[in-house]
KEKE-3310 file (N, C-alpha, C; in steps of 0.2 Angstrom, whole numbers, plus 5000, padded with zeros to 4 digits):
npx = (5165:5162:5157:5160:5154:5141:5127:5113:5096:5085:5081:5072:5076:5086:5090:5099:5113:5129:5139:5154:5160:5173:5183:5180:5174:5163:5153:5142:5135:5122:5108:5093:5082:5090:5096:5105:5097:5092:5103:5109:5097:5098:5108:5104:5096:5104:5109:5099:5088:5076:5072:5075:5067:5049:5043:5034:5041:5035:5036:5047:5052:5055:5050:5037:5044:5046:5054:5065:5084:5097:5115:5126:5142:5153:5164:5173:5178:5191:5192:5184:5172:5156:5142:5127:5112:5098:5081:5066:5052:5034:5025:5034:5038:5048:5066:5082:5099:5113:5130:5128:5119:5101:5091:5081:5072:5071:5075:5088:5095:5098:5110:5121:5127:5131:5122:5119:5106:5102:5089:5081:5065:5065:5063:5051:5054:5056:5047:5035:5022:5021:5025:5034:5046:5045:5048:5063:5070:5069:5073:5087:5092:5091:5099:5110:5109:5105:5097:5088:5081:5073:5068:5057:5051:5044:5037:5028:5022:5014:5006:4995:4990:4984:4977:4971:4961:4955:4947:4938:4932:4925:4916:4909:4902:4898:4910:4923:4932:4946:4958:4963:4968:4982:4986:4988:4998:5010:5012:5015:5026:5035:5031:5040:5053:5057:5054:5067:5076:5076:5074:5088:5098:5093:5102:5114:5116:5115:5125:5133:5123:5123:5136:5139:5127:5128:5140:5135:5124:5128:5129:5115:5108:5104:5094:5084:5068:5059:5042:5031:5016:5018:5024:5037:5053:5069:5081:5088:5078:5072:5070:5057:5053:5046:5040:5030:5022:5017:5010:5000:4995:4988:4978:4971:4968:4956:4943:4941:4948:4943:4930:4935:4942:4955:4973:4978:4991:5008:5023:5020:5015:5020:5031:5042:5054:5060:5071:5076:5088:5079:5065:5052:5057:5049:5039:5041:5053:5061:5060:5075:5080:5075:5082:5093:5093:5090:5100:5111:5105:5108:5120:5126:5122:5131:5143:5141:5138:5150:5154:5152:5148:5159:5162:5164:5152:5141:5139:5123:5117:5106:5104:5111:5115:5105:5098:5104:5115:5129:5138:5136:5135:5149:5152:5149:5155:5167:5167:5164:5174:5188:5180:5176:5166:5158:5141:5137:5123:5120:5112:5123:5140:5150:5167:5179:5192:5199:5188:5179:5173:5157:5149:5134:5128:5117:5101:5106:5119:5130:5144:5150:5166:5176:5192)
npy = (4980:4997:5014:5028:5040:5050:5058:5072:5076:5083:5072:5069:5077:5081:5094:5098:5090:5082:5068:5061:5048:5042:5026:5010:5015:5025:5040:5048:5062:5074:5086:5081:5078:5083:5077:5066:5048:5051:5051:5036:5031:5035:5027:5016:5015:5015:5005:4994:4999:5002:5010:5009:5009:5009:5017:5024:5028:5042:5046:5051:5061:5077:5090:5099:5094:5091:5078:5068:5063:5053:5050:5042:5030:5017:5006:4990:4977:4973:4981:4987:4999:5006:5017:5022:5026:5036:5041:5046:5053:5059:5058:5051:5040:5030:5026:5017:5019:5011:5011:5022:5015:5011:5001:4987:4976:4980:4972:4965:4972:4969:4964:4965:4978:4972:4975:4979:4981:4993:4999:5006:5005:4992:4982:4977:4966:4954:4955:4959:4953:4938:4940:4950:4944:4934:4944:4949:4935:4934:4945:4943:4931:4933:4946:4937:4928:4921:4914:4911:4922:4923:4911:4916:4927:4920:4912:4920:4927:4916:4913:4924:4921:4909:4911:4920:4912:4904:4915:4915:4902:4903:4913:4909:4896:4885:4885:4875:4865:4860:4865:4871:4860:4862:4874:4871:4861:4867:4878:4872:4864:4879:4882:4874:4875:4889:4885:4875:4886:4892:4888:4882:4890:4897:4884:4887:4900:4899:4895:4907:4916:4911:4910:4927:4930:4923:4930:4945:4944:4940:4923:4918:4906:4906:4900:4896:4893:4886:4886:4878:4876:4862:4856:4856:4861:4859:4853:4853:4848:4837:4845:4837:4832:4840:4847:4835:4838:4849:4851:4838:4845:4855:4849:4844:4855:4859:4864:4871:4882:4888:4891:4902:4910:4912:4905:4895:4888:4890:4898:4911:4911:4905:4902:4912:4907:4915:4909:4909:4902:4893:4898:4907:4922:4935:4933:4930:4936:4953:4969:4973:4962:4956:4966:4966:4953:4958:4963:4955:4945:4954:4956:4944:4943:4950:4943:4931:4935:4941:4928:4920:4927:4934:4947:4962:4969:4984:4992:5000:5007:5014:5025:5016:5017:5022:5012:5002:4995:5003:4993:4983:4991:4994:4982:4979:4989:4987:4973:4978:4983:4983:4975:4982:4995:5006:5013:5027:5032:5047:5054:5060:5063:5052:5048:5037:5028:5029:5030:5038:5056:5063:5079:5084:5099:5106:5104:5106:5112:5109:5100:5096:5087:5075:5066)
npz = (4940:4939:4942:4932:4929:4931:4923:4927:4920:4925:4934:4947:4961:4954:4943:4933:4934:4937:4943:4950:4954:4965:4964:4976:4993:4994:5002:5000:5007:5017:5021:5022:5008:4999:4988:4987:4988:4975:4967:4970:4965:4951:4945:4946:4939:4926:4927:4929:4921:4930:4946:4961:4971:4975:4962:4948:4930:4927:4938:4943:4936:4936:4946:4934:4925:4906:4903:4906:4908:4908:4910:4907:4912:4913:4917:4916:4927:4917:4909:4900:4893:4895:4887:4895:4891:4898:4894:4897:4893:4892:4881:4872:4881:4888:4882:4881:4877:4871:4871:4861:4853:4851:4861:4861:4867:4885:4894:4887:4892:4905:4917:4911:4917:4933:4948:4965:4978:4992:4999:5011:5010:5005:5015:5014:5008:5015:5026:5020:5009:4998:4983:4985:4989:4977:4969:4971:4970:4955:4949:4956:4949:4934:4933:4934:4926:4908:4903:4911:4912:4899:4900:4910:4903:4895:4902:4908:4898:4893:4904:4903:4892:4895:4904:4899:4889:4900:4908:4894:4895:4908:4906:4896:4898:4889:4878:4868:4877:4872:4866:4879:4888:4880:4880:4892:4895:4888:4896:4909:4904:4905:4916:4924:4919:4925:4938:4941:4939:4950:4960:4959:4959:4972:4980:4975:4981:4995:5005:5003:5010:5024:5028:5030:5037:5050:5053:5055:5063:5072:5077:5071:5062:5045:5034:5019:5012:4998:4994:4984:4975:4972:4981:4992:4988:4991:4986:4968:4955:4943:4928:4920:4930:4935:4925:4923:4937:4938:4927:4931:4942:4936:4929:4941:4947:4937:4935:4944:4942:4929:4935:4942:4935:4932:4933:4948:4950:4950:4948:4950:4962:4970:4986:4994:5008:5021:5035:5051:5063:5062:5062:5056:5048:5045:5055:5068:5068:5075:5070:5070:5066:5055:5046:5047:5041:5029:5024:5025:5016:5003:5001:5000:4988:4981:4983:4977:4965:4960:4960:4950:4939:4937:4937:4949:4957:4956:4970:4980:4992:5003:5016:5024:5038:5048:5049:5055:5070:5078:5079:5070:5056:5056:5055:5042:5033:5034:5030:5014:5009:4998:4988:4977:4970:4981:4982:4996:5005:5017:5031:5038:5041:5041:5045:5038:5036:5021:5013:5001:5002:4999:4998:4998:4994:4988:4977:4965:4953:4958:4965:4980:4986:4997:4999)
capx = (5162:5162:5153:5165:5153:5130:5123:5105:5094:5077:5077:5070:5080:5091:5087:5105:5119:5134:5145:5159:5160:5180:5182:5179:5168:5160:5149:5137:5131:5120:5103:5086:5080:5095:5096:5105:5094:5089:5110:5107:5093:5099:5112:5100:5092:5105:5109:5094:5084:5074:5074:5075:5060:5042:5039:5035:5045:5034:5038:5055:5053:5058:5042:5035:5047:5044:5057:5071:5087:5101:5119:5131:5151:5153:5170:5172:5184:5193:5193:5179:5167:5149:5140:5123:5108:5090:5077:5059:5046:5027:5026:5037:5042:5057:5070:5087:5105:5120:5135:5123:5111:5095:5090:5074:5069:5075:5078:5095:5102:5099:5117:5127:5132:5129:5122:5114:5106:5098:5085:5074:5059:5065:5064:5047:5055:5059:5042:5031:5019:5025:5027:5043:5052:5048:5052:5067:5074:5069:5077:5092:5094:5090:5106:5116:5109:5101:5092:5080:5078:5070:5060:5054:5046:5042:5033:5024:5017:5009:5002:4991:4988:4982:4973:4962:4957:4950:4939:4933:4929:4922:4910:4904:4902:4899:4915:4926:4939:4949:4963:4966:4974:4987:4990:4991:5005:5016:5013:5019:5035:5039:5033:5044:5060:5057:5055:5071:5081:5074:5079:5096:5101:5096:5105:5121:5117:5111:5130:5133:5119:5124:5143:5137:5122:5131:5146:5131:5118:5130:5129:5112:5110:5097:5087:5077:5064:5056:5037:5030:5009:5018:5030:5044:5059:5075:5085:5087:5073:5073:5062:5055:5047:5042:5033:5023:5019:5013:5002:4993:4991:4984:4970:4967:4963:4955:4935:4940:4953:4938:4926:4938:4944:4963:4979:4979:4997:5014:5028:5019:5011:5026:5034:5051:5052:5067:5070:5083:5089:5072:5058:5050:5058:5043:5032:5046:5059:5061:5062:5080:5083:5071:5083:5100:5093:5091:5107:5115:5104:5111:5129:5126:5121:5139:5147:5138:5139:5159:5160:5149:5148:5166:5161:5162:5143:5141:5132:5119:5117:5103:5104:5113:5118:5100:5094:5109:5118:5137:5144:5134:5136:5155:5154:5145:5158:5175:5165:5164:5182:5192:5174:5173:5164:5151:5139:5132:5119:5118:5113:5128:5147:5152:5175:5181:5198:5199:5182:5178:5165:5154:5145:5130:5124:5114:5101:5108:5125:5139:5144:5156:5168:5183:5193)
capy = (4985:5003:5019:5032:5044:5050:5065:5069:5079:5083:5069:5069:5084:5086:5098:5100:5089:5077:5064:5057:5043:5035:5019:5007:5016:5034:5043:5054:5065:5080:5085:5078:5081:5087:5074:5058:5043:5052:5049:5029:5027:5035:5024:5010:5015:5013:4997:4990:5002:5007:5013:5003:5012:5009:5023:5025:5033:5047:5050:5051:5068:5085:5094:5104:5093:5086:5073:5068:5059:5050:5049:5035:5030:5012:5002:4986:4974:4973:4989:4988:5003:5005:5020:5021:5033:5035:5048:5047:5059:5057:5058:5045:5033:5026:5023:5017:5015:5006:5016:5025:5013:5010:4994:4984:4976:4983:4966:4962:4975:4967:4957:4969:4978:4970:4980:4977:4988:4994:5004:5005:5001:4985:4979:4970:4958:4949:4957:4959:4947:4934:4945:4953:4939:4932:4948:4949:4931:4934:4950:4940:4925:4935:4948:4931:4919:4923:4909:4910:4928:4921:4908:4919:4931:4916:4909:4927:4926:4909:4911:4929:4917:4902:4916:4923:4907:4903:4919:4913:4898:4905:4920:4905:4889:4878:4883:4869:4865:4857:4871:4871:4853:4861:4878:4868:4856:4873:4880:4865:4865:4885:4883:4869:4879:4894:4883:4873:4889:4898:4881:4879:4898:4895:4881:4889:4905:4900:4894:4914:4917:4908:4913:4934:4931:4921:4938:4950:4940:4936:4916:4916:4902:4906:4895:4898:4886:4885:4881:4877:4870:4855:4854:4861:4860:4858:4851:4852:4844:4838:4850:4833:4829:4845:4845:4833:4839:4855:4846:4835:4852:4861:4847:4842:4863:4864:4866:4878:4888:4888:4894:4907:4912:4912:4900:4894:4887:4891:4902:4919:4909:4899:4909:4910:4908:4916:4908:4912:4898:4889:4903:4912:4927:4936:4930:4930:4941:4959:4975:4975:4955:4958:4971:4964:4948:4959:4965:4946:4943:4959:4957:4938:4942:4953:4941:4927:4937:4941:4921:4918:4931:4936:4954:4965:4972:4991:4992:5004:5006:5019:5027:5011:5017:5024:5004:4997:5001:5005:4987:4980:4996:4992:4974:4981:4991:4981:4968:4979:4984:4979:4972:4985:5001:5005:5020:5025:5038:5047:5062:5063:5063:5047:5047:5032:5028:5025:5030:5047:5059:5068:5083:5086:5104:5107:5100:5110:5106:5106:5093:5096:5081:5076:5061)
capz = (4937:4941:4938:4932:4930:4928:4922:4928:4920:4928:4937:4953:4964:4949:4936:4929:4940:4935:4950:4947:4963:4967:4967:4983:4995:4993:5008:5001:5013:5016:5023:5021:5001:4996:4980:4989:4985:4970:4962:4967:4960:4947:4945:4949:4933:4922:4927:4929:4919:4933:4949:4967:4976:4970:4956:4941:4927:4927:4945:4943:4931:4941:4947:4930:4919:4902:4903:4910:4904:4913:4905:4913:4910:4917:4917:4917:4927:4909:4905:4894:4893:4892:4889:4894:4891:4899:4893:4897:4892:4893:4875:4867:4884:4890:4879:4880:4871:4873:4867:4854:4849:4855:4865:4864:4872:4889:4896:4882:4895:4911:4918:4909:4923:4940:4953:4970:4980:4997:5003:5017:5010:5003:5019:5013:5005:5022:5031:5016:5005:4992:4978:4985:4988:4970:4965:4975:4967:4949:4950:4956:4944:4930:4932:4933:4922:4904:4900:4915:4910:4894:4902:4913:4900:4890:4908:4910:4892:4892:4909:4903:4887:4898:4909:4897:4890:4908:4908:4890:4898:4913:4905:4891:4899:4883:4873:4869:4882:4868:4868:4888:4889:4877:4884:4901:4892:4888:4904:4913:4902:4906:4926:4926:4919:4928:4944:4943:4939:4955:4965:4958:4963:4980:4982:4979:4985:5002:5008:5003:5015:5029:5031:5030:5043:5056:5058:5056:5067:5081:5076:5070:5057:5043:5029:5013:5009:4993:4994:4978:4977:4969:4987:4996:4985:4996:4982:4962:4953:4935:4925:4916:4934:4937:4920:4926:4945:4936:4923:4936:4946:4931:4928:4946:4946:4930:4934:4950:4937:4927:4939:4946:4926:4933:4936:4955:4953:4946:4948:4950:4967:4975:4989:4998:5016:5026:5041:5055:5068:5061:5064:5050:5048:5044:5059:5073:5070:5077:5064:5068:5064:5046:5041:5046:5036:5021:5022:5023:5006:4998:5003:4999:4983:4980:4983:4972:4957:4959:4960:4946:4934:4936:4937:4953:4956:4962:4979:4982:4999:5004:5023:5029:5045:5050:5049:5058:5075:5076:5078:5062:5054:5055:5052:5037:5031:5035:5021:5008:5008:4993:4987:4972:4972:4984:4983:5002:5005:5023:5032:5043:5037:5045:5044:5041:5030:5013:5011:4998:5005:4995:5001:4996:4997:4986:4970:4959:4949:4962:4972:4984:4987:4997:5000)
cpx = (5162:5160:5158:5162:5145:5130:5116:5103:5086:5076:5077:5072:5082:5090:5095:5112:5124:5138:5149:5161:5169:5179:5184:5173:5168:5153:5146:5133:5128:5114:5096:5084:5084:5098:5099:5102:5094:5097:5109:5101:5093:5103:5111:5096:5096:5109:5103:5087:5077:5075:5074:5072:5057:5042:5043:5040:5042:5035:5044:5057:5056:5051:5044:5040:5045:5048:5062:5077:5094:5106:5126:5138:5151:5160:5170:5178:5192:5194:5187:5173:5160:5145:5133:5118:5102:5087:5071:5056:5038:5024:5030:5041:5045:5061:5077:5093:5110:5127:5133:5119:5106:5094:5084:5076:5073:5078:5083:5096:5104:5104:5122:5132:5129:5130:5117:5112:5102:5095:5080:5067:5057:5064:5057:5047:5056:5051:5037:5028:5025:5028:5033:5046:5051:5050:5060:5073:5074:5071:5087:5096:5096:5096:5112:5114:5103:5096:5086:5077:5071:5067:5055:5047:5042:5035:5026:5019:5011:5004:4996:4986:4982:4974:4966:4958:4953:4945:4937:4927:4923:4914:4904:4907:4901:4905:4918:4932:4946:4957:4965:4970:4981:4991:4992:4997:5011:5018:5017:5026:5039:5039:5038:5051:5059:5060:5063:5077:5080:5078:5087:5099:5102:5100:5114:5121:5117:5118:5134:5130:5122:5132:5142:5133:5125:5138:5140:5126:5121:5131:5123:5112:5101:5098:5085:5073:5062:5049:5033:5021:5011:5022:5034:5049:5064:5081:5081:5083:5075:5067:5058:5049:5042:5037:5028:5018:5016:5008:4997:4992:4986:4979:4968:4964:4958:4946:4936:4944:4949:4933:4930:4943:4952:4967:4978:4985:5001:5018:5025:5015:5016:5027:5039:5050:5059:5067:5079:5081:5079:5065:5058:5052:5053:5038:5038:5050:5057:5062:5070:5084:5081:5078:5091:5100:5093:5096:5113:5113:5108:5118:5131:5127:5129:5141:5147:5140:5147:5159:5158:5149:5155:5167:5160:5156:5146:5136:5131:5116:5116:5101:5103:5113:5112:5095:5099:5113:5126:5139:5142:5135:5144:5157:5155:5152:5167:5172:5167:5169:5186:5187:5173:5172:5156:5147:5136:5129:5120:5117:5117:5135:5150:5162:5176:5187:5197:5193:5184:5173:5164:5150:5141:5126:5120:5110:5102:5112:5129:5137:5152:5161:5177:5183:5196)
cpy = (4992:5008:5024:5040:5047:5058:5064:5073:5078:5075:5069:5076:5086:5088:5096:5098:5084:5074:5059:5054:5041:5028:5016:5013:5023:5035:5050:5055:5074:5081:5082:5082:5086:5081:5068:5051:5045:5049:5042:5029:5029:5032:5017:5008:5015:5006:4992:4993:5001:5009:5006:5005:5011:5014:5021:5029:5039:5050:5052:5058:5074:5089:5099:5099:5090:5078:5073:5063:5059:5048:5044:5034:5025:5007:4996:4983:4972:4977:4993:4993:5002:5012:5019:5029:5034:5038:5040:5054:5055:5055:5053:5038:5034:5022:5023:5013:5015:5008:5015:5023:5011:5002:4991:4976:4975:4977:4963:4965:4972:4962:4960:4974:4978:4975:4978:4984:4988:4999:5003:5002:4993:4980:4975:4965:4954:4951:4956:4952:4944:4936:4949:4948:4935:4939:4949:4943:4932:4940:4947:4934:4930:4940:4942:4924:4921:4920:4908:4918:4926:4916:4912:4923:4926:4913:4915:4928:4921:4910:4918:4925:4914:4907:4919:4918:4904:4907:4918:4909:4898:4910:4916:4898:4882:4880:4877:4869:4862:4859:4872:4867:4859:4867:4876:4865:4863:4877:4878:4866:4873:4886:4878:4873:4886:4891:4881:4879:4893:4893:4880:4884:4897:4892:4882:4895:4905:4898:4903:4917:4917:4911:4921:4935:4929:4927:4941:4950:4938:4928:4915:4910:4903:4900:4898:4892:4889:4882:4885:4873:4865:4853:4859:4855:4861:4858:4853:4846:4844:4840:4843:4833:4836:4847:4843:4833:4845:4853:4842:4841:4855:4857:4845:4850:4866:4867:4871:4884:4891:4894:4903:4912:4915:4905:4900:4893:4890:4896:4909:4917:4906:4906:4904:4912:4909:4913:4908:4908:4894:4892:4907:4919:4936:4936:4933:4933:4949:4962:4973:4968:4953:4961:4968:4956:4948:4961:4959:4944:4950:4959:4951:4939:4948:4948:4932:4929:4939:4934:4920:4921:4933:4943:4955:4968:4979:4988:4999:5004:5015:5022:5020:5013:5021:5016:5002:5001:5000:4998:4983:4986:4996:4986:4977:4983:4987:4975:4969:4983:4981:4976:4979:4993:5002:5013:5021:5032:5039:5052:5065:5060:5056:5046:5041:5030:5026:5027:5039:5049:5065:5072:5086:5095:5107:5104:5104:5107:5108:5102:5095:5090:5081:5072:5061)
cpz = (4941:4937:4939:4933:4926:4930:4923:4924:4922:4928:4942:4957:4960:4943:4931:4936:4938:4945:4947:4952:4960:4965:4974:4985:4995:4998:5004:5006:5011:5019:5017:5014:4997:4988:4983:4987:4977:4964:4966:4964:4954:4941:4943:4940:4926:4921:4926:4923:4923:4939:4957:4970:4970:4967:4952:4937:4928:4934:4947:4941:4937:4941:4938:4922:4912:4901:4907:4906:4909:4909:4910:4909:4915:4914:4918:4923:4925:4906:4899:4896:4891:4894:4890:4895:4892:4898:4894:4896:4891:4886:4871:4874:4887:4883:4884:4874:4874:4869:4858:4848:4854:4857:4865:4863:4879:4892:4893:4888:4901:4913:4916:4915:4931:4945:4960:4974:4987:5000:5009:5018:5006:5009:5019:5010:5011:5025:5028:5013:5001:4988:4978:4986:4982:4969:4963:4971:4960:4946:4950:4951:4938:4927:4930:4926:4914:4903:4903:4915:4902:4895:4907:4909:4898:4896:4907:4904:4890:4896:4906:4897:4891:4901:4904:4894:4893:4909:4904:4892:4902:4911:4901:4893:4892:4878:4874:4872:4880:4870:4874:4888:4885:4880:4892:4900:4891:4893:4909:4909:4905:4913:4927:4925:4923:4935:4947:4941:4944:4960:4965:4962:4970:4982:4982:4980:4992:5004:5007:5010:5020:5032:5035:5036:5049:5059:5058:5061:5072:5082:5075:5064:5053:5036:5023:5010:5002:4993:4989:4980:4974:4973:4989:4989:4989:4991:4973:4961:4945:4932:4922:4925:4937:4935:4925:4932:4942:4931:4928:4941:4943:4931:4935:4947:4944:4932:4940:4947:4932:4928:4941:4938:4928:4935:4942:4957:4949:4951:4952:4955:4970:4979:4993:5005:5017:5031:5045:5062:5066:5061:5059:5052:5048:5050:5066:5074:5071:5069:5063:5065:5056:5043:5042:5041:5031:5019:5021:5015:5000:4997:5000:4991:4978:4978:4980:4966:4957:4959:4953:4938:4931:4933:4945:4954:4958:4968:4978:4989:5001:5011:5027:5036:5050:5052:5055:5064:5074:5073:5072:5056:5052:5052:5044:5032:5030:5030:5016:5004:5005:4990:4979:4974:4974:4982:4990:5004:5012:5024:5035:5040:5042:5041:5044:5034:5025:5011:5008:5001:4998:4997:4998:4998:4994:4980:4965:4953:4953:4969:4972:4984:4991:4999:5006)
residu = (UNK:UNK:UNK:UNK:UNK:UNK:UNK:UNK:UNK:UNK:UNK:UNK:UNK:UNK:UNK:UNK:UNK:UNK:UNK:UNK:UNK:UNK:UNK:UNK:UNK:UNK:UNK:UNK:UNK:UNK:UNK:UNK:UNK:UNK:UNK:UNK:UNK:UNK:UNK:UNK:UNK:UNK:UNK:UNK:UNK:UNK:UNK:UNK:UNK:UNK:UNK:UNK:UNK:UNK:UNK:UNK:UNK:UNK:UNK:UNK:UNK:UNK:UNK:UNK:UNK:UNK:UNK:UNK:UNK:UNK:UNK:UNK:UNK:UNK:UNK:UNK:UNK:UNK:UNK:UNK:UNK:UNK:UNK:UNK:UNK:UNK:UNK:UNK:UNK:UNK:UNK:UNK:UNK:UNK:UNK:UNK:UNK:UNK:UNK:UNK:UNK:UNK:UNK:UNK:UNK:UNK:UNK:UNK:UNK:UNK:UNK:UNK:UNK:UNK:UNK:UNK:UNK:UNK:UNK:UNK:UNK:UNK:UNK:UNK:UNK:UNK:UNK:UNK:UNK:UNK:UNK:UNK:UNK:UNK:UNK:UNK:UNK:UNK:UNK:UNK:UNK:UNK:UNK:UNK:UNK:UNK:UNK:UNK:UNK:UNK:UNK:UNK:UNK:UNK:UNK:UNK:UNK:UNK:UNK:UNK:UNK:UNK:UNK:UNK:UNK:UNK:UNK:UNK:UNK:UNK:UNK:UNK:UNK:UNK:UNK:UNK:UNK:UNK:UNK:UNK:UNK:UNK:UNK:UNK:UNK:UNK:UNK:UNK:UNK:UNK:UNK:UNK:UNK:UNK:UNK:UNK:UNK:UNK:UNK:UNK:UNK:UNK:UNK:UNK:UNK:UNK:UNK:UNK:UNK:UNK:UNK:UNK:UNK:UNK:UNK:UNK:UNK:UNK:UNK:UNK:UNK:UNK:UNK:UNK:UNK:UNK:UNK:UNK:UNK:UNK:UNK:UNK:UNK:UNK:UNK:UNK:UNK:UNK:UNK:UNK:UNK:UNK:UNK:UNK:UNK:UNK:UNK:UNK:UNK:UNK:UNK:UNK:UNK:UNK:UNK:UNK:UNK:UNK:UNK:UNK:UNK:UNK:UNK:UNK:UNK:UNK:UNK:UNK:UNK:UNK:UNK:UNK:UNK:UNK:UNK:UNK:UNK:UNK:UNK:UNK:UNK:UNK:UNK:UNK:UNK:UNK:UNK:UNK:UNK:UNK:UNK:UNK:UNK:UNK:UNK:UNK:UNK:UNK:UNK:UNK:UNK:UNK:UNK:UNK:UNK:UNK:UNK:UNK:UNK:UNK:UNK:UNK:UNK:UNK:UNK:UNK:UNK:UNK:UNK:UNK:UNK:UNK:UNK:UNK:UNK:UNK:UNK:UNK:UNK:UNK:UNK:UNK:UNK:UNK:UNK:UNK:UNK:UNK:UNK:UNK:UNK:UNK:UNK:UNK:UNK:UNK:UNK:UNK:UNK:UNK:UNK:UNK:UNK:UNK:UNK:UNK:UNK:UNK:UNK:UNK:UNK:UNK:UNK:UNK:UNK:UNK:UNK:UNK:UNK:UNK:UNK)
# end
């Protein structure tokens, strides 16, 4: 996959600005709030429909703007085209369309075209709570595999179900607890499929993992657990047994799930443990061993989704060379060579062959560029 070519309007730096990126690796450069992140995450947004930093749509606008609208040209492998087209306004949302029709629900579009990405503040997925590492995998599957996109939502809806039947419970003690058993019966079928397609990923992504961090990491050797309140998953489980580790969690929970008028276990509570040479990542490793492990998962995940999807991804790769020192900085790049079409933001023109530079000198509409 490759992007041939996005128009912004009013978003973020850019009022009025078109880029047309090479293929293989592209070096935007320029100073500090000169528009840089703002074309990947621009990018970011019409792959994923939405941005790779925490903000909202409305933060994305151009100071004073009413809306904003992002116009995309994307290639396939195959030659197959895909246009896409973002507008938001305060006033009627987020829409998008898919060579000239509209899309709903914005989830059809997710997979279409595989895209990874890196910025700096990602680096809580590795440092941060639980929540970014499910986000971080469910994120991940979801580009590659539809079907746990669709139990996922289906997982998401049951459980707010489940959820408010718990504060009915809880506000009025003598309703009939009749209807629990059953939302707890379908719950258990959808944490159970969720679970076992978070599990499977793992298990062949982590051989991804391990190759990527041991050049990067000097020989370190990392891990990913899976711990689940119905066990550490190591290996594939069959959702049938899973079912029932999450149905006997739900009723041994129920009078304290009651009491507390939420779900205690599932999916949107399990968490992912990094670990490198055996030590929580997280607990034990330095800044600089957090952030070269999130660039082992992100490079990882390239190189997953070209075995699997049989699509090259773009990279999004956000003031790489301000995280990392020269010799990973290089590893870094000697990777991602012949690997597709990279985008990389910096402040400094870094020369290095085969690579196109773009010069950023203003958020206007010209971009400089030379190869």
């Amino acid at each position: 996959m490759r992007l041939r070519s996005i128009q912004f309007e009013n978003f973020r730096n850019h009022r009025a600005f078109c880029f047309q990126p090479e293929e293989g690796i592209n070096l935007i450069y320029g100073h500090n709030g000169s528009g840089k992140t703002s074309i990947l995450e621009g990018v970011h947004y019409c792959a994923l429909t939405k941005g790779f930093v925490s903000a909202t749509d409305a933060e994305c606008l151009s100071f004073s703007a009413g809306f904003f609208l992002l116009t995309a040209m994307f290639e396939s492998s195959s030659g197959r085209e895909t246009a896409v087209r973002i507008s938001y306004s305060k006033e009627s949302g987020k829409k998008l369309q898919i060579d000239g029709n509209e899309l709903k629900p914005f989830s059809l579009h997710i997979g279409s075209i595989p895209c990874i990405s890196f910025a700096p503040p990602e680096i809580v997925i590795v440092s941060g709570p639980p929540g970014e590492r499910r986000r971080f995998i469910d994120n991940a599957v979801c580009q590659s595999d539809r079907r746990y996109m669709d139990n996922l939502l289906i997982y998401r809806r049951l459980l707010q179900q489940r959820n408010a039947l718990l504060q009915q419970l809880s506000q009025s003690p003598g309703t009939d607890r009749s209807m629990l058993q059953l939302w707890s019966e379908n719950l258990a079928s959808a944490a159970a499929s969720v679970t076992a397609g978070r599990v499977r990923f793992l298990a062949d992504f982590l051989p991804f993992v391990e190759s990527l961090h041991r050049d990067l990491s000097g020989g370190e050797t990392p891990s990913i657990e899976y711990r689940s309140a119905i066990g550490r998953l190591q290996e594939p489980v069959p959702e049938s047994e899973l079912r029932e580790r999450f149905l006997q969690r739900f009723q041994e929970n129920e009078r304290q799930e009651i009491l507390r008028g939420q779900t205690l276990s599932g999916p949107h509570r399990d968490e992912l443990v990094f670990l490198s040479d055996g030590r929580e990542c997280k607990r034990y490793s330095s800044q600089g061993q957090q952030r070269t492990f999130l660039i082992s998962l992100k490079l990882a995940l390239f190189r997953y989704f070209n075995e699997t999807i049989g699509e090259t991804p773009i990279c999004l790769l956000d003031d790489i060379f301000s995280e990392l020192d020269r010799k990973r900085t290089t590893a870094v790049l000697d990777m991602l060579e012949g690997c597709g079409q990279t985008l990389i933001s910096s402040a400094d023109m870094t020369e290095r062959p085969g690579c196109a530079l773009h010069h950023l000198q203003s958020t206007s509409s010209t971009l400089n560029s030379e190869v």
